[in-house]
MDTraj code that builds the backbone (N, CA, C; nanometers):
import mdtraj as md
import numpy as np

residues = "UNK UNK UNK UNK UNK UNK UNK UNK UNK UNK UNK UNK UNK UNK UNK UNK UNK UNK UNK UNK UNK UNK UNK UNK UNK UNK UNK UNK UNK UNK UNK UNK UNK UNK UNK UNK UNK UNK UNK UNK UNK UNK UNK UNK UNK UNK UNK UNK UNK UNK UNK UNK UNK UNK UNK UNK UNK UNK UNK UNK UNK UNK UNK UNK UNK UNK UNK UNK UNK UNK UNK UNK UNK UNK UNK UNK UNK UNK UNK UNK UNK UNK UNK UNK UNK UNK UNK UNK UNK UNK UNK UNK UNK UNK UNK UNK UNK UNK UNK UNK UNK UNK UNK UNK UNK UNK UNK UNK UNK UNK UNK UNK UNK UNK UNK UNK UNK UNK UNK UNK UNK UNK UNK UNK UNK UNK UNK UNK UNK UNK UNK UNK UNK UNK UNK UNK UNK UNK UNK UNK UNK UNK UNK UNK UNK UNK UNK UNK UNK UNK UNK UNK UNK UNK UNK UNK UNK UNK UNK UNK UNK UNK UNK UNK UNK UNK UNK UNK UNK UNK UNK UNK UNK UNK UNK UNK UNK UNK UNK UNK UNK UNK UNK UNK UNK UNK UNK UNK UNK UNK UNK UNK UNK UNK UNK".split()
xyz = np.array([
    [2.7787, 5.5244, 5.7884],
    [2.9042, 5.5518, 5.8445],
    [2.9457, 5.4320, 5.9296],
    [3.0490, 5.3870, 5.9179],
    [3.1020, 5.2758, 5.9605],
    [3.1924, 5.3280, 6.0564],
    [3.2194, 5.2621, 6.1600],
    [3.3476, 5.3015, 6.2957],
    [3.3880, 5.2073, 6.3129],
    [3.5342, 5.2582, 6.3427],
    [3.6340, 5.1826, 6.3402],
    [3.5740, 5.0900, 6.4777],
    [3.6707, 4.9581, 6.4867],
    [3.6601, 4.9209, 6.6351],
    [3.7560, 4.9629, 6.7169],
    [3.8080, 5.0594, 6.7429],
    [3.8815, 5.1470, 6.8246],
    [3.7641, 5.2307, 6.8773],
    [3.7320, 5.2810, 6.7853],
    [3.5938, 5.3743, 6.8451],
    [3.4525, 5.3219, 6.8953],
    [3.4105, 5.1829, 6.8336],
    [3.3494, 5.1243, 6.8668],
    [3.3715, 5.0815, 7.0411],
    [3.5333, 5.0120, 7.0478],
    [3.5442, 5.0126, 7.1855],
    [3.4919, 5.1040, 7.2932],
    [3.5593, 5.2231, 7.2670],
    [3.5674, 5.3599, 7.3124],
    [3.4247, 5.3995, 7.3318],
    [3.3324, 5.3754, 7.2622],
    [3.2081, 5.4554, 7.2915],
    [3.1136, 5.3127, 7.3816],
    [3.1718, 5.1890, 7.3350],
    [3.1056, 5.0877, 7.4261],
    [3.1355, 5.1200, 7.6155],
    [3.3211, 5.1639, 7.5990],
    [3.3297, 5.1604, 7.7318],
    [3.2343, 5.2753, 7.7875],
    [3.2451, 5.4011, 7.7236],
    [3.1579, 5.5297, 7.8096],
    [3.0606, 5.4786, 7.8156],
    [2.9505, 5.4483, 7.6999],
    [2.8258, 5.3967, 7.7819],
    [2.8131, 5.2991, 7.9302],
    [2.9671, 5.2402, 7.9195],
    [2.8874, 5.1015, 8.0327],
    [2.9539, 5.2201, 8.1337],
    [3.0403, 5.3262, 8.1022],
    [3.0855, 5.3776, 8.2257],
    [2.9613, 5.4844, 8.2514],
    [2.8587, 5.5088, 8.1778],
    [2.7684, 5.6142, 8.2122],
    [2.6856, 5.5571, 8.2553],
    [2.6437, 5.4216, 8.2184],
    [2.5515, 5.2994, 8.2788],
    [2.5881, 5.3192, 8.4287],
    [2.6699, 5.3358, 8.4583],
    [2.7371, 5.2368, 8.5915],
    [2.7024, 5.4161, 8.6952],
    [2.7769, 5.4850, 8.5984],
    [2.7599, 5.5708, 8.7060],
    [2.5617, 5.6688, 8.7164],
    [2.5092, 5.5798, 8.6353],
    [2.3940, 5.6516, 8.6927],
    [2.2983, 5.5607, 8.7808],
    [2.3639, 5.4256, 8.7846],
    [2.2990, 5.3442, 8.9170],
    [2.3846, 5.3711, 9.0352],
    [2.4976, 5.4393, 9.0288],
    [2.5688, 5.4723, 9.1642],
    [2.4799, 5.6016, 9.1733],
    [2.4028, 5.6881, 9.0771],
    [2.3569, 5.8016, 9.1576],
    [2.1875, 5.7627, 9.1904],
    [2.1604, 5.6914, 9.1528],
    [2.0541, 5.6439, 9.2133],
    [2.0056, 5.6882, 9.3928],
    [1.8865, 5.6815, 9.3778],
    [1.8582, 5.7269, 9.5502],
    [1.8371, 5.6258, 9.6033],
    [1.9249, 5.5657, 9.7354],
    [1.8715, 5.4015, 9.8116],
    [1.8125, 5.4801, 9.8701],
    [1.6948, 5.3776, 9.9256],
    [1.5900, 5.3677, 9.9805],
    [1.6655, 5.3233, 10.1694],
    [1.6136, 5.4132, 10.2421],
    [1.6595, 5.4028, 10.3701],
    [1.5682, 5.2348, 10.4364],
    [1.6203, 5.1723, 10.5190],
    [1.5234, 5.0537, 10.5971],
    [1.4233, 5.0992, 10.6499],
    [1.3065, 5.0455, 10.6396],
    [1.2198, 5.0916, 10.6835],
    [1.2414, 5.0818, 10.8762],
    [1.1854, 5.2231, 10.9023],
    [1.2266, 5.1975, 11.1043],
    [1.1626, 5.1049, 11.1648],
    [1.2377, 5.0049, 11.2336],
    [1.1402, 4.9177, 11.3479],
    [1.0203, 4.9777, 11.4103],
    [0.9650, 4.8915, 11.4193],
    [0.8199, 4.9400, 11.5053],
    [0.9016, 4.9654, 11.6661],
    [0.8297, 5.0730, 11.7207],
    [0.8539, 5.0474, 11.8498],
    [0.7822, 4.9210, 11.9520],
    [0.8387, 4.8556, 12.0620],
    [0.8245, 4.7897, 12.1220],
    [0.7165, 4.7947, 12.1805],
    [0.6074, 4.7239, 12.2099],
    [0.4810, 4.7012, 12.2956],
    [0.5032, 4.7130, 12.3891],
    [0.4305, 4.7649, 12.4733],
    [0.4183, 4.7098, 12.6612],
    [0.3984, 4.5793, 12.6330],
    [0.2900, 4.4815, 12.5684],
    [0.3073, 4.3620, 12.6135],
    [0.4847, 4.3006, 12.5739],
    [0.5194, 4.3461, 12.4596],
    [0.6844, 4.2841, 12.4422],
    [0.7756, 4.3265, 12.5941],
    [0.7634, 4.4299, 12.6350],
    [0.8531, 4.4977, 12.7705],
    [0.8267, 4.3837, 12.8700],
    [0.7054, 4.3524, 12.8604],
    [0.6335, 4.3276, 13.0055],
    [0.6710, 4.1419, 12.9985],
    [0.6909, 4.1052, 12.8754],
    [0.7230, 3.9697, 12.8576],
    [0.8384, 3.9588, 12.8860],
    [0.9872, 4.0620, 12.8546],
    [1.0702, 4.0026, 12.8395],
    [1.1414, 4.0236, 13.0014],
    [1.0421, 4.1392, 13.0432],
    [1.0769, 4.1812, 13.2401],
    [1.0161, 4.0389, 13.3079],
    [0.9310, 4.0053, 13.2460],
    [0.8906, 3.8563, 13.3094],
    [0.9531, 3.7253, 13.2639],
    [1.0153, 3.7128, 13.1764],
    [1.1234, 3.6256, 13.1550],
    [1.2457, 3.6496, 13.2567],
    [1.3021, 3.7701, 13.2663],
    [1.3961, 3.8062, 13.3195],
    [1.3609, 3.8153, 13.4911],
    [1.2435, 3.8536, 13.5213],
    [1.1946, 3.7904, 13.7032],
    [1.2161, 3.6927, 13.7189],
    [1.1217, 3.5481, 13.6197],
    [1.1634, 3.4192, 13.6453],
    [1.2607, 3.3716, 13.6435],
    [1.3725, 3.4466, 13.5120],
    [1.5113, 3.3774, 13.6004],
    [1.6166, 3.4463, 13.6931],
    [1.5356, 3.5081, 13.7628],
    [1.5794, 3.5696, 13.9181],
    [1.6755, 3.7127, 13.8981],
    [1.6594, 3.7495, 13.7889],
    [1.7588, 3.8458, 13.7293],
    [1.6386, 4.0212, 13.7639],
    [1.6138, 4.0207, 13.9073],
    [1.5201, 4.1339, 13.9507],
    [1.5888, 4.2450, 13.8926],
    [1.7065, 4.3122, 13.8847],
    [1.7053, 4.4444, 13.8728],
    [1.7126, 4.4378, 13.6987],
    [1.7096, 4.3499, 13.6488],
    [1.7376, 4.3423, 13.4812],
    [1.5423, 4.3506, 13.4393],
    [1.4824, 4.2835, 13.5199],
    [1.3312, 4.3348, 13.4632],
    [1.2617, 4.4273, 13.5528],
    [1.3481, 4.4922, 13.6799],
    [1.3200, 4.6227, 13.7142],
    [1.3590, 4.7426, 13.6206],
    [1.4785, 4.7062, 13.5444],
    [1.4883, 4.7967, 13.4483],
    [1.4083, 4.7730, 13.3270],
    [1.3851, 4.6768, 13.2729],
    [1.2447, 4.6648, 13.1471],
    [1.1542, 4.7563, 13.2021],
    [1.1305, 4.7099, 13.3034],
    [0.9263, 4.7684, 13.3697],
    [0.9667, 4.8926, 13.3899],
    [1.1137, 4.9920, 13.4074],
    [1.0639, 5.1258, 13.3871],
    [1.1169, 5.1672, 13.2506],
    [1.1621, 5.0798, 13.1453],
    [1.1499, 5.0802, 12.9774],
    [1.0263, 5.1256, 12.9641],
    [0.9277, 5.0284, 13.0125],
    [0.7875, 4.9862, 12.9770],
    [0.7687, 5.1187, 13.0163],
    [0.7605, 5.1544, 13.1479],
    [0.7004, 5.2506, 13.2207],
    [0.7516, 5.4464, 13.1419],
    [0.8636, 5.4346, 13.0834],
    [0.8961, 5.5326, 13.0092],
    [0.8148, 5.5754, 12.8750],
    [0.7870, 5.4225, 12.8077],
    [0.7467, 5.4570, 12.6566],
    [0.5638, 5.4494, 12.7033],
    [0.5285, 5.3764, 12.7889],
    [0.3855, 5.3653, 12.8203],
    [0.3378, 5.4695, 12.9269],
    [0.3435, 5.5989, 12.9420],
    [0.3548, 5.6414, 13.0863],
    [0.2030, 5.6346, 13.1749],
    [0.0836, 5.6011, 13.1131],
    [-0.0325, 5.6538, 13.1306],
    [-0.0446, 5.5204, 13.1760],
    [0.0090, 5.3585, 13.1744],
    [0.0039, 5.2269, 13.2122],
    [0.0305, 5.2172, 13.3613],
    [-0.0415, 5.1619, 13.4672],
    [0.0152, 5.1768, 13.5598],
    [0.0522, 4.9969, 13.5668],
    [0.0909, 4.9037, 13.4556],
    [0.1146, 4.7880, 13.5023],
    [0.2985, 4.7415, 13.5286],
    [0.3086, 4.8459, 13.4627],
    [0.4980, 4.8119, 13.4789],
    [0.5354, 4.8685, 13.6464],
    [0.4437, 5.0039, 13.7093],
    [0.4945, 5.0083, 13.7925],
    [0.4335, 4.9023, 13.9165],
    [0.3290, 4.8652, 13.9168],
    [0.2856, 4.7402, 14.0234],
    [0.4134, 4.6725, 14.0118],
    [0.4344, 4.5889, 13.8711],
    [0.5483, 4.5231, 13.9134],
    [0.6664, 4.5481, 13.9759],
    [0.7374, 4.6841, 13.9727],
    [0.8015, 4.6850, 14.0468],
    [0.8182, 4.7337, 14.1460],
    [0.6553, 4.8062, 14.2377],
    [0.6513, 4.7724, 14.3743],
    [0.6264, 4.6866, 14.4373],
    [0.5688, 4.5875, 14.3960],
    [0.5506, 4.4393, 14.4291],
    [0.7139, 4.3482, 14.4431],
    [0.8029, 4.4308, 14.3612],
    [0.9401, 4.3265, 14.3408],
    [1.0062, 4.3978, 14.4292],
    [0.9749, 4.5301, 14.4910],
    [1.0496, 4.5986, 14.5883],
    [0.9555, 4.5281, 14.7086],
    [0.9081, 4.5517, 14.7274],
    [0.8340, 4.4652, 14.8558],
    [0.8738, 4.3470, 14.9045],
    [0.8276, 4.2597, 14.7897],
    [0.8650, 4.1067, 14.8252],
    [1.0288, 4.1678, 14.8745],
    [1.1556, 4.2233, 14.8227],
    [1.2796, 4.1928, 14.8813],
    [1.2859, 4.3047, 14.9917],
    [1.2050, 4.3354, 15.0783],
    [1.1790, 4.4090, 15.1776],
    [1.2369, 4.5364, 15.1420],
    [1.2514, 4.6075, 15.0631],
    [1.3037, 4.7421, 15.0003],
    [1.1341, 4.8116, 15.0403],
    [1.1052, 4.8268, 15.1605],
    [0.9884, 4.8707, 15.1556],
    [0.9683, 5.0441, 15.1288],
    [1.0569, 5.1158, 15.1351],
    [1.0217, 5.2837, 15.1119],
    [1.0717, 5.2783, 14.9378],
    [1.1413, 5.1932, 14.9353],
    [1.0952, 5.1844, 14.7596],
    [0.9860, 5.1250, 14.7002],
    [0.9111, 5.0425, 14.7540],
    [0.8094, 5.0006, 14.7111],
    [0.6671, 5.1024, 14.7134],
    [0.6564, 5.1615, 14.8331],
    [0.5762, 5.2352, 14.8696],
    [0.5899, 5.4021, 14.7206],
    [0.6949, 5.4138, 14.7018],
    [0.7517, 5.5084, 14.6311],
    [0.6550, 5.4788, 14.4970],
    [0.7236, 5.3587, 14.4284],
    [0.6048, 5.3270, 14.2976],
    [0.5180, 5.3087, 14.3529],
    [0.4852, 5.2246, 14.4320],
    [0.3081, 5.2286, 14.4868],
    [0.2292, 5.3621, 14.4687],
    [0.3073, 5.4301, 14.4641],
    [0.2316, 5.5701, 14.4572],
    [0.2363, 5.6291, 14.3203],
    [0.2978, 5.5708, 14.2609],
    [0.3063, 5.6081, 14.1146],
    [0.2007, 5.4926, 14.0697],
    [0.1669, 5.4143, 14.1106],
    [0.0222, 5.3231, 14.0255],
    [-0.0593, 5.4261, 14.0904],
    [-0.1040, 5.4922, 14.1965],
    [-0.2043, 5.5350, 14.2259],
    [-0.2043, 5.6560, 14.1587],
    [-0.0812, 5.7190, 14.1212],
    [-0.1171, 5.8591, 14.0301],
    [-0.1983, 5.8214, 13.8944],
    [-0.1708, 5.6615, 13.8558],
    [-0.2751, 5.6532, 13.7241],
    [-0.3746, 5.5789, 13.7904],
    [-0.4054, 5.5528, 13.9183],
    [-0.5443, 5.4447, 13.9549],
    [-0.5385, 5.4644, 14.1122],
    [-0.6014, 5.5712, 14.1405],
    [-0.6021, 5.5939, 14.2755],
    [-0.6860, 5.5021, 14.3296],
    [-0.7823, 5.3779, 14.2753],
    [-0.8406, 5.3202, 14.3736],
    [-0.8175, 5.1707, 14.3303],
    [-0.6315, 5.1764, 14.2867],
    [-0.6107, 5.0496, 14.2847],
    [-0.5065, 4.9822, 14.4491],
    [-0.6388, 4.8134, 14.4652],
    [-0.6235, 4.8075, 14.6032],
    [-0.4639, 4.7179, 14.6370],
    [-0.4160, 4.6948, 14.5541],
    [-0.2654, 4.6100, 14.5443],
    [-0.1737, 4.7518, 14.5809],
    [-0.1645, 4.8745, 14.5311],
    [-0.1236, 4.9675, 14.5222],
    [-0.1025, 4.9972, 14.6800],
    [-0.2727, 4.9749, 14.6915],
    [-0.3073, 5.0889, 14.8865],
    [-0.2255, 4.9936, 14.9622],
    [-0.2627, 4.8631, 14.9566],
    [-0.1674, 4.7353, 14.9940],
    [-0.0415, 4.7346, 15.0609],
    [-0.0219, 4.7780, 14.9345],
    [0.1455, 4.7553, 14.9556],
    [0.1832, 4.8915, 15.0187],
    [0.1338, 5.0093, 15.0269],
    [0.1709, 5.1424, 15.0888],
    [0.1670, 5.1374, 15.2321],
    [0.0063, 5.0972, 15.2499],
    [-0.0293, 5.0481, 15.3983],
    [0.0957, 4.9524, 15.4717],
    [0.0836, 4.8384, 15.3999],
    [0.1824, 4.7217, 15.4887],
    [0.3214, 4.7686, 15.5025],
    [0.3949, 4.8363, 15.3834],
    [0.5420, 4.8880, 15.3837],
    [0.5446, 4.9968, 15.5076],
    [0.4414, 5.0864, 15.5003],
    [0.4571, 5.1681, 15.5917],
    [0.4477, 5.1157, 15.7636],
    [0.3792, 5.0376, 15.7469],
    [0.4031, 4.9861, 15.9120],
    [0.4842, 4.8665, 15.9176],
    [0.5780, 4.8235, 15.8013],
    [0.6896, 4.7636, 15.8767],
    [0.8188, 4.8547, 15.8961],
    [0.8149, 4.9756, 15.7999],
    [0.8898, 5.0302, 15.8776],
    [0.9005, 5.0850, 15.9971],
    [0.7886, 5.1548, 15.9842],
    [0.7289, 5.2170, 16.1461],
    [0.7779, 5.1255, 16.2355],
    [0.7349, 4.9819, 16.2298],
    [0.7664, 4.8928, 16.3530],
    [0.8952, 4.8842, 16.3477],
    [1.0284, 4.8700, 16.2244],
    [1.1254, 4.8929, 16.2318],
    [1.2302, 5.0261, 16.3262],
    [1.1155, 5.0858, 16.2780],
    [1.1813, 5.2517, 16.3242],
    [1.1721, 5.2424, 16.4821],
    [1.0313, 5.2360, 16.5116],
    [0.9891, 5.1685, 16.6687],
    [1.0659, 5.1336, 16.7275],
    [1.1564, 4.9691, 16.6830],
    [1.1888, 4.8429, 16.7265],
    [1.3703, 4.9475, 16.7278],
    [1.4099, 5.0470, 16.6573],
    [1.5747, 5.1199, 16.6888],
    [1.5781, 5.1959, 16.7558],
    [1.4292, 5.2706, 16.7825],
    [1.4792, 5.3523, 16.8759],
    [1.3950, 5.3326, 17.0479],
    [1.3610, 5.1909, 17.0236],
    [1.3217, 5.1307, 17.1365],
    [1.4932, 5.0624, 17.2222],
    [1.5424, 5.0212, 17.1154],
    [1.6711, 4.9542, 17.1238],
    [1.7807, 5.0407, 17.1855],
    [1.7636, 5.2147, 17.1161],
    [1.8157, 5.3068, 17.1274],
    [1.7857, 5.3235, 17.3109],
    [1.6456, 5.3252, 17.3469],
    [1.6139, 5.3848, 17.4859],
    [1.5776, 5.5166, 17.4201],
    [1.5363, 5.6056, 17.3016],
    [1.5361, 5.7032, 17.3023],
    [1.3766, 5.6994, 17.2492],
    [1.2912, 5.6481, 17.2729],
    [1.1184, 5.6818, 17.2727],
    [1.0880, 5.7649, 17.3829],
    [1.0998, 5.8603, 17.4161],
    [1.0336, 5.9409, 17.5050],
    [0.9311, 6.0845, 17.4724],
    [0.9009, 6.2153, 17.5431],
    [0.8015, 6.2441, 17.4806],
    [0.7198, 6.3048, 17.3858],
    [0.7119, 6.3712, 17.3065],
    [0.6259, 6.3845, 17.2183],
    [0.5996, 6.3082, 17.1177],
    [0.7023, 6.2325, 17.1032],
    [0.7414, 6.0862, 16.9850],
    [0.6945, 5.9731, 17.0698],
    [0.6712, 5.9418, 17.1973],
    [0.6262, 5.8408, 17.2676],
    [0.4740, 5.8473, 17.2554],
    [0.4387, 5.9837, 17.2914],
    [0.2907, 6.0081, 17.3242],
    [0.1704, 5.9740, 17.1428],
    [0.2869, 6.0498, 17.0541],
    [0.2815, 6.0107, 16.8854],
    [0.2879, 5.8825, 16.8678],
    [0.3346, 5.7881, 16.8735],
    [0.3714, 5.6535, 16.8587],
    [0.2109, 5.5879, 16.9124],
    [0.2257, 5.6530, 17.0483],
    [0.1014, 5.5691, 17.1497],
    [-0.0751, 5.6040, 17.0878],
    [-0.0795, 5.7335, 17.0351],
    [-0.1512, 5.7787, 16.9533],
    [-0.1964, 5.6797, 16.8022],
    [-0.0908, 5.6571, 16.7421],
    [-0.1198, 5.5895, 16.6221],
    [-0.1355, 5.4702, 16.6495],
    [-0.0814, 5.4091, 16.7420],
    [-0.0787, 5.2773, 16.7751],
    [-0.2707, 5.2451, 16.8757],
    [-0.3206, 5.3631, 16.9038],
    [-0.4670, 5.3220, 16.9192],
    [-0.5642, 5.3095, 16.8400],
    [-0.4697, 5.4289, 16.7164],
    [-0.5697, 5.4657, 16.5847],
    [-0.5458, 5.2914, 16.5067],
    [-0.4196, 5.2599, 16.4706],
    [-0.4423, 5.1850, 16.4427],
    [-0.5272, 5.0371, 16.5305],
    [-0.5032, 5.0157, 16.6320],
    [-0.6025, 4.9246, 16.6928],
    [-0.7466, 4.9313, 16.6567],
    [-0.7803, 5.0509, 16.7189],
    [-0.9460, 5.0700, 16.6857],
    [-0.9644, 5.0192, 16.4951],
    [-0.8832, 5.0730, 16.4375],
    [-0.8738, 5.0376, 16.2713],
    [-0.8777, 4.8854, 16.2527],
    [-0.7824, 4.8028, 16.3135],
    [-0.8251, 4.6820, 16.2846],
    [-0.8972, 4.6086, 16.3914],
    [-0.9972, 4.6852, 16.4722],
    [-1.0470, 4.5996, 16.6127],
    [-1.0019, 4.5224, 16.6834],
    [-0.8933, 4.5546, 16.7065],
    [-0.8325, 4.4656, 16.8068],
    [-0.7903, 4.5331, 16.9626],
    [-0.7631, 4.4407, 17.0386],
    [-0.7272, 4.5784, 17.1583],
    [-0.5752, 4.5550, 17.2157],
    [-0.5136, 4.4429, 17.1503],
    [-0.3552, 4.4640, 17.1545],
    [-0.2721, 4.4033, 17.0046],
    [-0.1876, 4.5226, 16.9825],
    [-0.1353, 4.5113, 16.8295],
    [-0.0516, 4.4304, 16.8172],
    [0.0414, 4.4081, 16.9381],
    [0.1434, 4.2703, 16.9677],
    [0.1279, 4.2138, 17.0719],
    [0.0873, 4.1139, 17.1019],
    [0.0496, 4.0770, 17.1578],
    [0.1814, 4.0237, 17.2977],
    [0.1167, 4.0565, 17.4529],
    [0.2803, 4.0265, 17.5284],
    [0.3318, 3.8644, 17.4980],
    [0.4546, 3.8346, 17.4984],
    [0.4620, 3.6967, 17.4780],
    [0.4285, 3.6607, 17.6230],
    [0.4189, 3.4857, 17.6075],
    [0.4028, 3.4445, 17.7441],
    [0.4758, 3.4081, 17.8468],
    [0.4371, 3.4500, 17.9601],
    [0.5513, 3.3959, 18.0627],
    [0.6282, 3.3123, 18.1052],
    [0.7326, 3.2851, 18.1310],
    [0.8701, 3.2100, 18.1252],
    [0.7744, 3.0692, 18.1851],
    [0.7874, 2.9412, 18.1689],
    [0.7249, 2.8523, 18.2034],
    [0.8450, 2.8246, 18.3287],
    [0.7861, 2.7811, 18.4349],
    [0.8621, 2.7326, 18.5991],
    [0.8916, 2.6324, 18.5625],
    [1.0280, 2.5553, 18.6216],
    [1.0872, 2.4405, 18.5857],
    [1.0415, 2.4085, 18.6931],
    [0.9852, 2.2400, 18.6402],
    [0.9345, 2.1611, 18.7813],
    [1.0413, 2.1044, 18.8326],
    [0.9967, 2.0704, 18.9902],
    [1.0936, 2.0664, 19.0641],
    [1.0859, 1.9158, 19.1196],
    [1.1712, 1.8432, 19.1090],
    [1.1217, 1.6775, 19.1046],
    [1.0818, 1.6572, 19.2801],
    [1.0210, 1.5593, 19.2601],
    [0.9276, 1.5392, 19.4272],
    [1.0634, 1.4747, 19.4820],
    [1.0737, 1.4967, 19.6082],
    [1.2280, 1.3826, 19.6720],
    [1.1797, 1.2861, 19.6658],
    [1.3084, 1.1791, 19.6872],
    [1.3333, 1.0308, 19.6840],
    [1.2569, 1.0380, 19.8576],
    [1.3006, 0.8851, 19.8416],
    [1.2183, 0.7806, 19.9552],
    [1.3488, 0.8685, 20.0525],
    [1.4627, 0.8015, 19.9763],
    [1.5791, 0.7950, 20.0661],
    [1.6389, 0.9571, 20.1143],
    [1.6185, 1.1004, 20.0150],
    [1.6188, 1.2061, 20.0197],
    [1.5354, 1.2632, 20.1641],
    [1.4060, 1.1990, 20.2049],
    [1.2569, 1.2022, 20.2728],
    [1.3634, 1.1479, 20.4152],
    [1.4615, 1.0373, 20.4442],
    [1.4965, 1.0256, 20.5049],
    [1.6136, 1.0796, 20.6015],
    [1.6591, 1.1170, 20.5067],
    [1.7961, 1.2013, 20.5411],
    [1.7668, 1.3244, 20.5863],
    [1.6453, 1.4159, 20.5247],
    [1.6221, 1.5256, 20.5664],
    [1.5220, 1.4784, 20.7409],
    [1.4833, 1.3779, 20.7402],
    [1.4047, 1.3043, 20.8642],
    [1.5545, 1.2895, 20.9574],
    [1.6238, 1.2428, 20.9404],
    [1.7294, 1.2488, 21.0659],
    [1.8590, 1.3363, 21.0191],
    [1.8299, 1.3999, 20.9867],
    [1.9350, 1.5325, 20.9827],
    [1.8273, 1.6679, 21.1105],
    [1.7324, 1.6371, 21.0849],
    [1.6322, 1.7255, 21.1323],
    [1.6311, 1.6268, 21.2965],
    [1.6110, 1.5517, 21.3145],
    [1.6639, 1.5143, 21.4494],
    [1.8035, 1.4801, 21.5014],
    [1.9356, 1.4868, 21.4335],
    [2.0177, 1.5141, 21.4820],
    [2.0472, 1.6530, 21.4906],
    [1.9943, 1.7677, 21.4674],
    [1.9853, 1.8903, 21.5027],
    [1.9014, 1.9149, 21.5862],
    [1.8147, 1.8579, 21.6703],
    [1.7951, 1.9000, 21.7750],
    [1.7701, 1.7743, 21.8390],
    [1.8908, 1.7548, 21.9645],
    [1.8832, 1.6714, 22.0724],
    [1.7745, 1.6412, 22.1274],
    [1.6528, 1.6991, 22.1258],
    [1.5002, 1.6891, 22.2335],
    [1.4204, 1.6678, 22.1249],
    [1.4434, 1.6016, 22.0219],
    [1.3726, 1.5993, 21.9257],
    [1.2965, 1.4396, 21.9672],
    [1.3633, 1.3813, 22.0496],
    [1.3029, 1.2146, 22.0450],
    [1.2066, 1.2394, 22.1832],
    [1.2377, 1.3163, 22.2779],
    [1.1882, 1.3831, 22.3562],
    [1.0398, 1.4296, 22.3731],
    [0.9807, 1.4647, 22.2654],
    [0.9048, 1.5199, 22.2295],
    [0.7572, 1.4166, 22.1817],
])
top = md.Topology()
chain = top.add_chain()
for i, resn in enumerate(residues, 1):
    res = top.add_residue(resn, chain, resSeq=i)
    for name in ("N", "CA", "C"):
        top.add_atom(name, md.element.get_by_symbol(name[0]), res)
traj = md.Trajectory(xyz[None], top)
C-alpha cells in the first residue's frame, strides 16, 4: 500500500507532534537540595565579618551557627566575648551563660560572668554613690560583698584611696624680701633699736 504524500505528511507531523508531546510529559528531576551549612562555614564567614568590623553582621552568623548547631557552645563564646569587649556587659554575661548550659566548667565563660558582673556592680555603686542614695540595708549589702570579695582575692583594700593632694612649695624669700620684712618690723615698733 502506497500513501499519498499528503498523508505521508500528515502522519509524519502527528508522530513528531506525539514525539514532542511525550518529552513534555516526561518527569524533571527536581535539583538536588544544598547541603546545609557547617558550623565551621558559619563560624568562618562571622569571622570574616568581625575582622572587617561589621560586629552585629557576625553576631548574627554566630546565632545562625548557634540555631542550626545548638549543642556547640563555640558560636556563643563568640558572642559573649564580642559583647564584652564593647562593654555591653549584662549581654555578655547573658550568653556567657548559655556556653555554660553546654560546658559548665568552661573558664572563658566563668570569666567573662565574673568580670561583667563587677563592672557593673561598680557601675551601679559609682550612680548611686553619685545619687547620695547608698544608705542602709543596700550600704550594709554592698559593704558585705565588698569583704567577701576582698578576702576572695586577698587583698585588704579593693580600691585603693588615691593619694593626697601634693603641697605646693613655697619659695624661700629673697635677700631683698629678708630685708623689707627686717625694717618694716622695726618701723613698727619705735623701741625696737632700743632694745
Amino acid at each position: 500500500m502506497t500513501l499519498s504524500p499528503s498523508l505521508r505528511r500528515l502522519m509524519g507531523g502527528a508522530l513528531c507532534a506525539l514525539a514532542l508531546s511525550a518529552c513534555s510529559t516526561a518527569p524533571v528531576k527536581p535539583p538536588a537540595p544544598a547541603a546545609p551549612p557547617t558550623l565551621a562555614d558559619f563560624m568562618g564567614k562571622a569571622a570574616a565579618a568581625d575582622s572587617a568590623g561589621q560586629k552585629e553582621a557576625a553576631i548574627a552568623l554566630w546565632r545562625q551557627a548557634a540555631g542550626a548547631y545548638p549543642a556547640d557552645k563555640d558560636p556563643w563564646i563568640k558572642i559573649a566575648q564580642t559583647r564584652y569587649d564593647a562593654g555591653q556587659y549584662g549581654e555578655a554575661i547573658v550568653n556567657a551563660e548559655e556556653v555554660k548550659v553546654r560546658d559548665p566548667n568552661d573558664q572563658l565563660a566563668n570569666s567573662i560572668i565574673a568580670i561583667s558582673g563587677l563592672r557593673l556592680s561598680i557601675r551601679a555603686l559609682s550612680d548611686l554613690r553619685s545619687q547620695n542614695n547608698l544608705s542602709g540595708s543596700l550600704r550594709t549589702e554592698s559593704q558585705d560583698l565588698a569583704k567577701l570579695l576582698r578576702e576572695s582575692l586577698g587583698e585588704q583594700v579593693l580600691i585603693p584611696p588615691p593619694p593626697p593632694p601634693r603641697k605646693a612649695a613655697t619659695p624661700a624669700p629673697t635677700r631683698s624680701a629678708r630685708k623689707g620684712a627686717k625694717q618694716a618690723a622695726e618701723s613698727a615698733d619705735p623701741f625696737g633699736a632700743l632694745k
